[in-house]
C-alpha distance (Angstrom), angle and dihedral (degrees) to the residues before:
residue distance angle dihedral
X1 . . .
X2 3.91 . .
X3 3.53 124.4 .
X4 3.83 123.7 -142.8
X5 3.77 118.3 -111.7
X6 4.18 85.9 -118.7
X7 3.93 95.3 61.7
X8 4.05 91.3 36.1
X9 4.17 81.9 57.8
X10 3.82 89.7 45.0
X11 3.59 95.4 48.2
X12 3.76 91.5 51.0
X13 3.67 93.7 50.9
X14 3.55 90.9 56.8
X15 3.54 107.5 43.8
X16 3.69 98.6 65.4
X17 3.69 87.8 56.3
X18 3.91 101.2 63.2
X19 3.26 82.8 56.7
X20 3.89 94.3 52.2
X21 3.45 85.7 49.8
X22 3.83 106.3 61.0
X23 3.83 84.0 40.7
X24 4.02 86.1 55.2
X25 3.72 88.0 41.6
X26 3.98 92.1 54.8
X27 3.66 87.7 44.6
X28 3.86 99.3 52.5
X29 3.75 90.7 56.9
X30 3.61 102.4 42.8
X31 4.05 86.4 58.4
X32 3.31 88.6 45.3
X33 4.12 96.5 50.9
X34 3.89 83.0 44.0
X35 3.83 97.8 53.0
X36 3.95 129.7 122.7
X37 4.04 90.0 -132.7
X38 3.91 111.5 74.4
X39 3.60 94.5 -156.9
X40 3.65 78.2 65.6
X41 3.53 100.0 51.2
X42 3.90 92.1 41.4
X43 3.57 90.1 56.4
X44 3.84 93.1 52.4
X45 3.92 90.0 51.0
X46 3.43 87.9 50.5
X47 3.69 96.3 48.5
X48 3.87 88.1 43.8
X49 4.21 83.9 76.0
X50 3.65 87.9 79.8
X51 3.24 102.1 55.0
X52 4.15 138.9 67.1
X53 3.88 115.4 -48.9
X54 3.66 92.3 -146.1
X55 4.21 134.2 55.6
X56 3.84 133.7 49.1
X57 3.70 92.8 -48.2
X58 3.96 94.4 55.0
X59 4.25 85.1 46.6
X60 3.73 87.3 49.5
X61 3.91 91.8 52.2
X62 3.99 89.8 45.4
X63 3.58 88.8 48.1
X64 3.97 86.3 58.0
X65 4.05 89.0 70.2
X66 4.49 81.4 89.1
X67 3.84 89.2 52.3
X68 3.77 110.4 130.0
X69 3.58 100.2 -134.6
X70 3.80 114.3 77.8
X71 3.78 108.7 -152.1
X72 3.94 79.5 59.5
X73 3.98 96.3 50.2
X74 4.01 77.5 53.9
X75 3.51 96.3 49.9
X76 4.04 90.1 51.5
X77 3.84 86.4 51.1
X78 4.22 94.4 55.8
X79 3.36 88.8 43.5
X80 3.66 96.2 48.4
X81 3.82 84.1 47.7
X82 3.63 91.3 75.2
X83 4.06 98.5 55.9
X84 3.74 121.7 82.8
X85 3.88 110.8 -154.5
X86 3.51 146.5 95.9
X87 3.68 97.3 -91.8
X88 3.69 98.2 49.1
X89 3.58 95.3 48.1
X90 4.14 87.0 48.7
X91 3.42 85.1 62.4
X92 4.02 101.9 49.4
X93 4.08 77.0 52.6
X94 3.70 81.0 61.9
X95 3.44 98.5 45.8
X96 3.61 93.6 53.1
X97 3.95 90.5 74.1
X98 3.70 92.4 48.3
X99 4.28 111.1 130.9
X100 3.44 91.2 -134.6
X101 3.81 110.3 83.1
X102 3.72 100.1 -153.7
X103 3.58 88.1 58.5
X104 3.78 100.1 49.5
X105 3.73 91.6 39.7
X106 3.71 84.4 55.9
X107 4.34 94.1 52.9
X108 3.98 82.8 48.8
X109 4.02 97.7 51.7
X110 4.15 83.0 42.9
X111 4.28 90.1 51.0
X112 3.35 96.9 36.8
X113 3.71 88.1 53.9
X114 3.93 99.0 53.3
X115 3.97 86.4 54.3
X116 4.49 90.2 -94.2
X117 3.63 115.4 169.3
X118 4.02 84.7 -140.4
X119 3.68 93.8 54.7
X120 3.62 90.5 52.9
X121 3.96 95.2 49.6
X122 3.98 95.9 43.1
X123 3.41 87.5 54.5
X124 3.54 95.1 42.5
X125 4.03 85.6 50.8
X126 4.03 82.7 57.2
X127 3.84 100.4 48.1
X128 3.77 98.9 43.8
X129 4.00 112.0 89.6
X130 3.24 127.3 -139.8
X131 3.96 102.9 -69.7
X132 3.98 76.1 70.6
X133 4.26 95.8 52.3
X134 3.97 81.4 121.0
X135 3.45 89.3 80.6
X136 3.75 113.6 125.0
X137 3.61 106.9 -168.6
X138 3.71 88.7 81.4
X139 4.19 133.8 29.2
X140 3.78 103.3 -108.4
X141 4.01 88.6 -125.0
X142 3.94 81.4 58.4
X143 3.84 95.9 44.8
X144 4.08 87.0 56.6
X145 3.55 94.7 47.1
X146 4.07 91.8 50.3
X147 3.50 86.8 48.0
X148 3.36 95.3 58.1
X149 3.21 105.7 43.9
X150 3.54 129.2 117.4
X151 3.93 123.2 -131.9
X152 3.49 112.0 138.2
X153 3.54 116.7 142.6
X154 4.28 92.9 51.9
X155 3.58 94.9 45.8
X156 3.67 88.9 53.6
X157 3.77 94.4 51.6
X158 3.87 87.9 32.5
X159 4.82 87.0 57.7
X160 3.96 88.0 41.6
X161 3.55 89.9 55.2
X162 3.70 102.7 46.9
X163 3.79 87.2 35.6
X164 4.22 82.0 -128.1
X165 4.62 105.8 -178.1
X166 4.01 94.2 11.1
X167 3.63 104.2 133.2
X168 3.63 106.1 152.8
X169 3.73 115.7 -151.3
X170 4.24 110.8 -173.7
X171 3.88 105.7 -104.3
X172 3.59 99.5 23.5
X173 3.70 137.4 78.6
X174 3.31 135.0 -103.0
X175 4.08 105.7 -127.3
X176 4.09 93.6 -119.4
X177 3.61 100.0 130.5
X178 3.88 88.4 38.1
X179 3.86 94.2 55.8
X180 3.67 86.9 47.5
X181 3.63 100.8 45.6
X182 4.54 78.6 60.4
X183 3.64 96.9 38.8
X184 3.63 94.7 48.9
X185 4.20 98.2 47.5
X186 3.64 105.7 112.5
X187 4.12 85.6 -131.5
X188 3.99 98.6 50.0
X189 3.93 113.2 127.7
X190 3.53 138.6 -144.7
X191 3.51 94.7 -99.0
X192 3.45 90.2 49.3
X193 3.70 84.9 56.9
X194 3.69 97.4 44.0
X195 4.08 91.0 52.8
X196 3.63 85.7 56.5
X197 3.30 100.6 52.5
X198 3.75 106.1 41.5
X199 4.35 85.7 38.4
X200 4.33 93.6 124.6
X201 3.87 96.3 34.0
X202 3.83 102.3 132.0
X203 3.78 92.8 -145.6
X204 4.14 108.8 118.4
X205 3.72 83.6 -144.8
X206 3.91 91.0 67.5
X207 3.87 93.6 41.3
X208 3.73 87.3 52.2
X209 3.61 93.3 54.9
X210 4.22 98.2 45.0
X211 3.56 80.5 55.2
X212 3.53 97.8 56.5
X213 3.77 89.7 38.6
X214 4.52 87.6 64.1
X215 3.68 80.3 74.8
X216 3.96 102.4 48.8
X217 3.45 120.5 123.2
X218 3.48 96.1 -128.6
X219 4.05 112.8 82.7
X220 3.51 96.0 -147.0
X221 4.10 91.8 63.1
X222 3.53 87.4 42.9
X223 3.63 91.1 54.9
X224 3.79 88.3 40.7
X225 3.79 101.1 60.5
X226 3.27 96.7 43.8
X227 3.68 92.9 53.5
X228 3.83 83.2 51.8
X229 3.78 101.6 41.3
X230 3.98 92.1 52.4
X231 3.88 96.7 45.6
X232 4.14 78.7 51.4
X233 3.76 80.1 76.6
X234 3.20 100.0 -152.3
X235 3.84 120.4 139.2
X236 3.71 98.5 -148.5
X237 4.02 95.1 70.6
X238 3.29 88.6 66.1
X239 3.58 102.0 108.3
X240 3.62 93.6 53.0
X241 3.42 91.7 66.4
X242 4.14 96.4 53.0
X243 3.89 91.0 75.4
X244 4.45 88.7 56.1
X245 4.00 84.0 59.7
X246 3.99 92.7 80.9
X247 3.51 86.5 36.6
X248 4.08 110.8 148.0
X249 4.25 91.1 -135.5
X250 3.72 115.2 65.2
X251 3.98 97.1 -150.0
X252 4.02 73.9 67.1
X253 3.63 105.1 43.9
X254 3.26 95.2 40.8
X255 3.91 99.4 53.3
X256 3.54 87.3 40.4
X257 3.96 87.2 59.8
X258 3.80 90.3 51.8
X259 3.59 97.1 41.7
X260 3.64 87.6 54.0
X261 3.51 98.4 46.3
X262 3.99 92.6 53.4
X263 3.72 100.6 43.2
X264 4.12 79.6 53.6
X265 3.65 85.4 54.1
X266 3.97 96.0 53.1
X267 3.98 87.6 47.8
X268 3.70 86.3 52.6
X269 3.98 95.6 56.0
X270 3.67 92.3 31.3
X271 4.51 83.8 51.8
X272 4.31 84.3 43.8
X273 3.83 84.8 54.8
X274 3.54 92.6 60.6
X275 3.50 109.8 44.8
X276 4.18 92.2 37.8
X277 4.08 95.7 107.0
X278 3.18 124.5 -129.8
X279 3.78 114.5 -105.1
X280 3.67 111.0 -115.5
X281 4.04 122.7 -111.7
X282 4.21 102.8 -106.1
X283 3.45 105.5 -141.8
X284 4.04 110.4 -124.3
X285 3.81 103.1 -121.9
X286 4.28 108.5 -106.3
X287 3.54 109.6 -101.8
X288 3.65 117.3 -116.0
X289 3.70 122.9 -115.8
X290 3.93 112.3 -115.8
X291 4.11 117.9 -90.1
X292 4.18 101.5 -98.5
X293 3.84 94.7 -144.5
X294 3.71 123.6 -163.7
X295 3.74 95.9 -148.2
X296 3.51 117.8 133.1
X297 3.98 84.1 20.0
């Protein structure tokens, strides 16, 4: 098949400018992730989760983690969030160690959430109270300040999304507008936050430290735990809710009523279980042997 000289011209004019393009492309964001405004440079980070997770681009973004303005060390986190490899992952390391506790809070939720053994201890380090202050993963002056920190509205979006405490039993609920009714009070902490999302892990060390958290001073982690211990489902903590029910805050005493009522409802079924008998084995009637007749004998 020939092609006429006009759409051999047209072609040519157009090639060269797809390659422009991705050049101008490249170019736009690395002024952006270079600008004096931070909004700026947020924006660019955030942008950057669209595009390839490897070359200089993805370096530059990394790179951003020394930025001085927080909300756009954050915004490098989420969007490193998204990328599964070595370097990435490297970085949330990083990240970890960062001064500002929203930040490193943010690396931990992001570990923790890809099954990281540093994710798990940071927020561990977060969750514990103080009998725990020997806890060496973080500075105790650190440990305060991440668990007083304030992030509700991305943690919230952050649990939905990785679906962290749903356990759905048939019949009973599955704590959503509880967890939100915490993550979205103006006054909820980190710990608060962390006892949310680590609420099913199956590691005693966890359990250990939502129970200690029923007695924190702080409502919110009250509140928290027990949100967490009753969506553990497991009939056996209920006792350690009965002392929340004369609790003095009713975001407490009220969850503590729930949480009471539906680990009472899982003993129930689990009791019903039990005592159901089991139906008997019917013996199938023997089949008779066939008549030997003598007719025609």
């Amino acid at each position: 098949m020939k092609w006429s000289t006009e759409v051999l011209v047209a072609a040519a004019s157009i090639l060269p400018c797809w390659a422009a393009t991705d050049a101008q492309c490249t170019d736009i964001l690395k002024t952006a992730l270079q600008a004096s405004n931070p909004d700026t440079r947020k924006q660019a980070v955030v942008s950057l989760s669209l595009a390839s997770s490897e070359g200089p681009l993805f370096d530059q973004l990394v790179g951003m983690l020394q930025d001085k303005d927080v909300e756009v060390r954050q915004a490098v986190v989420a969007s490193l969030a998204e990328v599964k490899n070595k370097t990435a992952t490297e970085a949330l390391h990083k990240a970890l160690q960062d001064p500002v506790p929203e930040v490193s809070f943010a690396a931990a939720k992001v570990l923790y959430a890809g099954h990281d053994p540093s994710g798990r201890a940071a927020l561990l380090a977060v969750l514990n109270g103080e009998s725990k202050a020997s806890s060496s993963f973080f500075s105790k002056q650190k440990r305060e300040a991440l668990r007083m920190m304030h992030t509700p509205r991305t943690t919230f979006l952050f649990v939905l999304r990785e679906g962290v405490g749903f356990a759905p039993v048939p019949g009973l609920g599955q704590g959503i507008a509880s967890m939100q009714g915490i993550l979205t009070d103006a006054g909820v902490s980190g710990r608060a936050s962390a006892a949310l999302l680590m609420g099913t892990d199956k590691d005693p060390a966890v359990l250990e430290a939502l129970v200690d958290a029923l007695s924190d001073k702080d409502a919110s982690v009250r509140a928290a735990a027990v949100h967490s211990i009753a969506l553990r489902n497991d009939s056996a903590l209920k006792s350690r809710l009965e002392p929340l029910l004369m609790d003095q805050k009713e975001q407490v005493r009220l969850r503590a009523a729930a949480g009471y009522l539906r680990l009472s409802a899982i003993e129930a079924k689990a009791r019903e279980r039990k005592t159901i008998p089991a139906r008997p084995l019917t013996k199938q009637p023997a089949k008779k042997a066939p008549i030997q007749t003598t007719a025609g004998k």
